[in-house]
Phi, psi and omega in degrees: 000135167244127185266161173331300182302315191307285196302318163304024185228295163340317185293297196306283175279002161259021165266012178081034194246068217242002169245132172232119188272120179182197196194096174259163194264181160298328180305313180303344206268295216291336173293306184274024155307095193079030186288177190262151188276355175268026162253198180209139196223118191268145189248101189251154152242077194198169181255329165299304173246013129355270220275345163281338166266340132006269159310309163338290159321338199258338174283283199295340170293300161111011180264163180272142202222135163308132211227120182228109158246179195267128176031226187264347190279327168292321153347268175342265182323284159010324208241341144324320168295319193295344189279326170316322175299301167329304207254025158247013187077047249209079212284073198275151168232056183285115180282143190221142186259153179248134188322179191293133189290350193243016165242005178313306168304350170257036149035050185266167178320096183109334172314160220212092203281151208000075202309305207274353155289307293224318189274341183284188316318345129023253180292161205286313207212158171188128186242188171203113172297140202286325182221159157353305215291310203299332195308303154332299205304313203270348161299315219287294181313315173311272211307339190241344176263196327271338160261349177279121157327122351275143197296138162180179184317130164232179178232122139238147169270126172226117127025046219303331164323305169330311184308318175266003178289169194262176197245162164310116166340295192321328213284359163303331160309331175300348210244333180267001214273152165232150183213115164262163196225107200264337201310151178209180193281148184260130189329307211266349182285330176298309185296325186309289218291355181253355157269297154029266187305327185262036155241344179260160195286332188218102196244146161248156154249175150196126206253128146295213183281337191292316167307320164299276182321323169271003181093342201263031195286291173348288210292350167273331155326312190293320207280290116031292174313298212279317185245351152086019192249141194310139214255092179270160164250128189278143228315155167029064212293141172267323200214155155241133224264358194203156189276135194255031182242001152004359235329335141319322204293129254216275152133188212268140162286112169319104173299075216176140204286288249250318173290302164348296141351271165354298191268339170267350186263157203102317232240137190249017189212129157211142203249105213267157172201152161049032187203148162307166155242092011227149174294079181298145170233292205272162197269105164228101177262169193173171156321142174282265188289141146309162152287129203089354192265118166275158171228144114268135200241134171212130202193137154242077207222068190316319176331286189308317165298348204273321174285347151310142211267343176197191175096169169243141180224149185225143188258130167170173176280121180309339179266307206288314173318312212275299166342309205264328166322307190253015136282316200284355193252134163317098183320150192206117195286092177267158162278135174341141117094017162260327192086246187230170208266345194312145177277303162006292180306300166303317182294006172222011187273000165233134157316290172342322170290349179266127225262118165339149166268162191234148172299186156238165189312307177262341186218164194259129160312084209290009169306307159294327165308302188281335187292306172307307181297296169331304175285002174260321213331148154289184202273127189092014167329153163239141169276147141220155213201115171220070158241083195307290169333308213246010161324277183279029168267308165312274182328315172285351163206033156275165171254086227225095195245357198225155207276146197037068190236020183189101164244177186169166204289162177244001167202191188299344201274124171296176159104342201278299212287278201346299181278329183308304185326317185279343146292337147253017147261333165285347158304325228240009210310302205262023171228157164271126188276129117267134194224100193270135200198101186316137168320210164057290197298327202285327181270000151286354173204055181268354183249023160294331177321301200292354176261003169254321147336294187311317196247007184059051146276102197292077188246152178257139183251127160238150155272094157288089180244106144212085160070009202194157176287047195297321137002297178263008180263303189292324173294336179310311195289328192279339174241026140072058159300337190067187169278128189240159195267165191074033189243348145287110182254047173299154179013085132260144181223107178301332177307299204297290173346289184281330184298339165304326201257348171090044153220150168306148192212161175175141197256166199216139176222018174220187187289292173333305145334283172338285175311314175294354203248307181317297212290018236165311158304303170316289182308353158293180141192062158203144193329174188183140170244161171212101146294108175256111194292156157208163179262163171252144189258000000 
C-alpha cells in the first residue's frame, strides 16, 4: 500500500523538492514520519523565520521550496514574512497541519477553522482538500500556481490523519506531470515596442526585481548598452537587475510620485521591465510623468499590469523581452560613460560623488561599514541587506555586478534579512552571504542565528546598531511628528546574544576592527556575527 504520505514525498522529489524548512507541532509528526533520507529538514525556531529562509532559498534557486508550518498559530507567525514573499515573487509552497478531519467542526485544539481562508489575500492560492485521496492532487496543484506567472506563496492545509490513509491508484501520474508557461511577447507586439524606442530621442530604463529572478541581468545590460541610455533601479528594490558599478548605471528611484517625476523628465520614453509602476511609499504627490514622456510597461505579473495608474503594458516574460528587445532595436552612438544628456541623469550617474560619512571617536559611519566589506568581500558575495536607514550608504559603496548579488525585503515587515541570509547560502554553498542587517531589524529574525549553527551555514552577519529605529526617526522628521515614544533600542548586545545560539561574535566600533573581524571571518567558513556600532544621523 502507498500512502498519502510516500506518494506526497514522491511528488516532491521529482519536482526537486528535497529541502524542507520548518518548525513542527503535534499536527506535523505524521507528515515528518518515516522522513526520507534522501531530503533535508532545516529546523528554524520561529516561524517567521522559517518562512524567510525559506524565502531565500527559493529567490536564489529560483525553485519552488516547501514551508511545512504548525496550524493556524504557525500560520500566524509566519505571514508577517510572508507579505515579502508576495511581492518578491516568491514561489513558497507551505504546508500547514490540520487536526483529525473528523473533528475539525468541533473547533477541539489546533484546528485551524476555514483554514484555506486563513493565509489570503496574502497567498496566490490557497486549499484545504475535501478528502484523503485528494491531498497529492492538491500539493501537486500548489506546486505548479506558485511557480506560473506570476511566481508567489501558495498555502494547504492538510489533515494530519491523512498522511497514513492509502492513495488513490491514480496518483502516481502526479509525479510524472510538467506543467511550462510558453506565453512571450507576439512578433508584433516586440515591432511596437522597438519602434517605441527607436523614436524616441532620449528613452530611459528601469529595471526591477523580476529581472534578477529571471535570470536576464545580460540581458539588460545588453539592451542598455545597444541604446547607450541611462539605468534606474525602481523604488525600494528586493534583488538587484543591473550592475551598480555600470557606467550606465544611475542608482535606485526615490519612492514618491514627484521625485520620480523629477529624475525622469527630459526623458521622452522610459521603459519599466520587472518591476510595478511604481511602488510609492513615501507621500509626495504630483504629475506621475512630464509632459511628453511615455511609459511602456513589461511584466509578468497580470496583477501589477493590471493596477497600474498609467503607462501601455505588455504581460510576457521579461527576460526573453528584454532579450529579443536588444536584438531587435537599432544601436545607437552615445559617447562612453555618459548615457543620457538629462542634468536629472548626471546627478546620480557616479557614485564617487557622493562625499563619505566620517567616523566618530567611538562609533562607525555606516558609509564605513559598507565601504569595508566591499573591499574584503571575495569575489562573487551575495548581499542581503535589512538596513532600513542606511539605504544610501549600501548603495553608494556596495558592490553589486553578478547575477544574485542582492536581496533585501519586498514590503515593511521586519524579520526577513537575517534568516533570509541563511537560505540563501544554503542556496549558494560555493558563493559567500554577508547579510548586513539594522539592530531594530535583527530581533525580529534573531533566532535564524542557531540554524546557521546547527547546520555550519557560513553567512557573515553585520549589525549595525545604533540604538534606533532610523528608519522611523527619519519619518518623524518627514511627517513633522516630534518625538514620539518606541523609537528607541538601547544596549542590546548581539555578541551575547549569537554566543547564545552558538555563534562566534564580537563588536567593532573603529575602521580598524572592522577590518580585522571581515579579514577572520571570511578567511573562516562557519557563521560569525560582527556588531559594528554606528550612529544615526
Amino acid at each position: 500500500m502507498t500512502t498519502i504520505r510516500e506518494a506526497t514525498y514522491d511528488l516532491l522529489r521529482s519536482n526537486g523538492m528535497r529541502t524542507v524548512f520548518g518548525n513542527p507541532g503535534s499536527n506535523e509528526l505524521l507528515f515528518l514520519k518515516d522522513f526520507p533520507e534522501d531530503f533535508e529538514y532545516v529546523l528554524g525556531l520561529h516561524e517567521g523565520a522559517v518562512v524567510a529562509m525559506a524565502d531565500g532559498y527559493a529567490q536564489a534557486t529560483g525553485r519552488p521550496t516547501l514551508v511545512n508550518l504548525h496550524a493556524a498559530a504557525g500560520t500566524g507567525n509566519g505571514m508577517g514574512v510572508l507579505t515579502n514573499s508576495v511581492y518578491s515573487h516568491s514561489p513558497l509552497v507551505i504546508t500547514a497541519g490540520q487536526q483529525v478531519r473528523d473533528t475539525v467542526g468541533q473547533e477541539v485544539m489546533l484546528a485551524n477553522m476555514d483554514a484555506a481562508q486563513l493565509p489570503r489575500p496574502l497567498a496566490k492560492w490557497s486549499a484545504e482538500p475535501l478528502a484523503a485521496t485528494d491531498v497529492p492532487r492538491t500539493i501537486s496543484q500548489a506546486i505548479h500556481m506558485a511557480t506560473l506567472p506570476a511566481p508567489g506563496p501558495v498555502y494547504v492545509s492538510v489533515p494530519y490523519d491523512d498522511w497514513e490513509r492509502e492513495a488513490d491508484p491514480n496518483t502516481h501520474y502526479l509525479a510524472k506531470r510538467t506543467v511550462s508557461a510558453a506565453a512571450a511577447l507576439a512578433p508584433e507586439q516586440l515591432a511596437e515596442i522597438a519602434e517605441a524606442i527607436d523614436a524616441a530621442k532620449n528613452p530611459v530604463l528601469v529595471l526591477g526585481p523580476d529581472v534578477d529572478a529571471e535570470r536576464a541581468n545580460a540581458h539588460a545590460v545588453a539592451l542598455a548598452e545597444r541604446l547607450g541610455c541611462p539605468v534606474w533601479i525602481a523604488p525600494s528594490p528586493a534583488r538587484c537587475p543591473f550592475p551598480n558599478t555600470h557606467p550606465l548605471f544611475r542608482g535606485v528611484l526615490p519612492a514618491n510620485v514627484a521625485s520620480i517625476n523629477e529624475l525622469l523628465s527630459g526623458h521622452d520614453l522610459v521603459l519599466v521591465a520587472g518591476a510595478p509602476v511604481f511602488r510609492y511609499h513615501h507621500h509626495r504627490p504630483g504629475r506621475f510623468l512630464a509632459e511628453g514622456t511615455e511609459l511602456i510597461h513589461l511584466s509578468n505579473d497580470p496583477s501589477e499590469v493590471a493596477r497600474a495608474p498609467f503607462g501601455r503594458a505588455y504581460l510576457a516574460p521579461v527576460g526573453d523581452g528584454l532579450a529579443r528587445l536588444a536584438a531587435a532595436v537599432a544601436p545607437r552612438v552615445v559617447t562612453p560613460g555618459t548615457g543620457s544628456t538629462t542634468a536629472a541623469g548626471q546627478a546620480g550617474a557616479s557614485r564617487a560623488q557622493a562625499p563619505a560619512g566620517v567616523d566618530r571617536a567611538d562609533r562607525l559611519h555606516p558609509d564605513t561599514v559598507f565601504r569595508t566589506i566591499a573591499e574584503h568581500a571575495p569575489e562573487g558575495v551575495v548581499y542581503v541587506n535589512e538596513s532600513t536607514s542606511t539605504a544610501d550608504s549600501f548603495w553608494n559603496n556596495a558592490v553589486l555586478e553578478g547575477q544574485g548579488s542582492f536581496y533585501s525585503p519586498a514590503s515593511g515587515g521586519l524579520g526577513f534579512g537575517l534568516p533570509a541570509a541563511v537560505g540563501v547560502q544554503l542556496a549558494h554553498p560555493d558563493r559567500r552571504v554577508v547579510a548586513t542587517i539594522g539592530d531594530g531589524s535583527a530581533n525580529f529574525g534573531i533566532t535564524g542565528l542557531w540554524t546557521a549553527a546547527q547546520y555550519g551555514i557560513p553567512v557573515v552577519f553585520v549589525i549595525l546598531n545604533n540604538g534606533t529605529y532610523g528608519a522611523l526617526r527619519r519619518f518623524t522628521r518627514a511627517l513633522d511628528a516630534g518625538e514620539t515614544p518606541g523609537l528607541d533600542v538601547p544596549r542590546i548586545d548581539f555578541v551575547h546574544l549569537a554566543n547564545g545560539y552558538g555563534v562566534a561574535a564580537e563588536a567593532v566600533d573603529t575602521a580598524e576592527e572592522l577590518r580585522a573581524a571581515l579579514q577572520k571571518a571570511f578567511a573562516g567558513n562557519v557563521p560569525v556575527l560582527i556588531e559594528a556600532r554606528t550612529y544615526f544621523e
